[in-house]
C-alpha positions as CSV (number, residue, x, y, z in Angstrom):
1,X,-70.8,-31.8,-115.9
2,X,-66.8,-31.5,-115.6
3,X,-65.4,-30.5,-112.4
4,X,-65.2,-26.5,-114.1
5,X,-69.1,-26.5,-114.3
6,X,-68.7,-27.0,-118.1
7,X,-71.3,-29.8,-119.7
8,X,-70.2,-32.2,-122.1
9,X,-71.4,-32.2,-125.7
10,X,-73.3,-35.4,-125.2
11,X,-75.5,-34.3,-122.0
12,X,-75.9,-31.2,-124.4
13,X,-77.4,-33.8,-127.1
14,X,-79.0,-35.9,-124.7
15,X,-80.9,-33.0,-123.1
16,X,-81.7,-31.4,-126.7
17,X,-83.0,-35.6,-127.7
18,X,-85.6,-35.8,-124.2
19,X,-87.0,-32.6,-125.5
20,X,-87.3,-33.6,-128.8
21,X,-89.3,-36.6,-127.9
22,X,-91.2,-35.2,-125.2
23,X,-92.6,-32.5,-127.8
24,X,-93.4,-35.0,-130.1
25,X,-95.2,-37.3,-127.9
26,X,-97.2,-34.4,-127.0
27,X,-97.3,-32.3,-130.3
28,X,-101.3,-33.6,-130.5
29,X,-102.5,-31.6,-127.0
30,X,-100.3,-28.6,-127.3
31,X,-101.7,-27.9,-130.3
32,X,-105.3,-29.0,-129.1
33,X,-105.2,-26.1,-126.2
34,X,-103.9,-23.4,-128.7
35,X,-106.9,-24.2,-130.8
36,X,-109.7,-24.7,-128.2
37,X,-108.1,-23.5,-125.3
38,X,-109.5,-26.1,-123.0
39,X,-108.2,-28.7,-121.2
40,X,-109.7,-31.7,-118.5
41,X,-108.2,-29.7,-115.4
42,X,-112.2,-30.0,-114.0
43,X,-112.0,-33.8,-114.4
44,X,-109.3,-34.1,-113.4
45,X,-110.2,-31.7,-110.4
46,X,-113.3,-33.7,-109.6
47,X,-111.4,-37.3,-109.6
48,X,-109.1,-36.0,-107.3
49,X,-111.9,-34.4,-104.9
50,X,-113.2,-38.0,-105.5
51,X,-110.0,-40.0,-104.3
52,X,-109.5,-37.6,-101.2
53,X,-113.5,-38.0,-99.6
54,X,-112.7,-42.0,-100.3
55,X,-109.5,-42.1,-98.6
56,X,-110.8,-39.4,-96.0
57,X,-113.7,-42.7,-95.3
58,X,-111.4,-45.6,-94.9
59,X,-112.5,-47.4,-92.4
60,X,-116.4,-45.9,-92.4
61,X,-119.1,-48.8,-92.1
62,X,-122.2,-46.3,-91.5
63,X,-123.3,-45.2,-95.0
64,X,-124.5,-42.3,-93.7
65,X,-121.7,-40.9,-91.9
66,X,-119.9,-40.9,-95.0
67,X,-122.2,-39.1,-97.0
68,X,-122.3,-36.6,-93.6
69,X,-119.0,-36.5,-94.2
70,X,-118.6,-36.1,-98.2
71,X,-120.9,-33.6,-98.0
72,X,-119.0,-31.7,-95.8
73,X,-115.9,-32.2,-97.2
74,X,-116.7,-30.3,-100.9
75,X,-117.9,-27.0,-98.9
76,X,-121.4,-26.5,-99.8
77,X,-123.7,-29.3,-97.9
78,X,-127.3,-29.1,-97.6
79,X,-127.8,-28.6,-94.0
80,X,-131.3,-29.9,-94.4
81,X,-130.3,-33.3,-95.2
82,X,-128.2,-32.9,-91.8
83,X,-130.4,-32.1,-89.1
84,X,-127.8,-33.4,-86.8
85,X,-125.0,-30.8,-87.6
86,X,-125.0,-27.7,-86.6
87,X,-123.5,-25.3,-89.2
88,X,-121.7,-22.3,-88.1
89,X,-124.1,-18.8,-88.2
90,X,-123.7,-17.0,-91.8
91,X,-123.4,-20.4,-93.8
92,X,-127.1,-20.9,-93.1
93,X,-129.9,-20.1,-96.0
94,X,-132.1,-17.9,-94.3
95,X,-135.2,-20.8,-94.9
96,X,-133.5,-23.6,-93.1
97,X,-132.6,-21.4,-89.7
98,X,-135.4,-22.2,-87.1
């Protein structure tokens, strides 16, 4: 840009040439989510749930503290593989309360 805000003809081309490729590279998947409307967001999702319980675990040598611990960290353990924890009141199925 000029020092009056103005830009010059070339970052105009420039600009108009990066999103000229950009479409192109991606012409195949834009046109793959109008037809099918579907995309990998829940791989995608998963991976990263998968990255963050590993990096979560550095360190961890007890096997079972890091499943403890992977199971807590997607939200919905089984509290009967866990007889060790004690969930909070409410988050309980009714058959695994004593």
């Amino acid at each position: 840009m000029s020092a009056h805000g103005h830009s010059r003809p070339r970052d105009a081309y420039r600009s108009t040439l990066l999103v000229t490729r950009t479409l192109t590279r991606w012409k195949e998947p834009i046109l793959a989510w109008h037809e099918a409307h579907t995309t990998n967001a829940g791989s995608d999702g998963a991976n990263n749930l998968q990255k963050r319980v590993k990096r979560g675990a550095f360190g961890m040598t007890n096997h079972r503290h890091y499943r403890v611990r992977s199971l807590l960290y997607v939200g919905k353990p089984d509290y009967s593989l866990l007889p060790y924890v004690n969930p909070p009141i409410g988050l309980v199925p009714a058959f695994i309360l004593p």
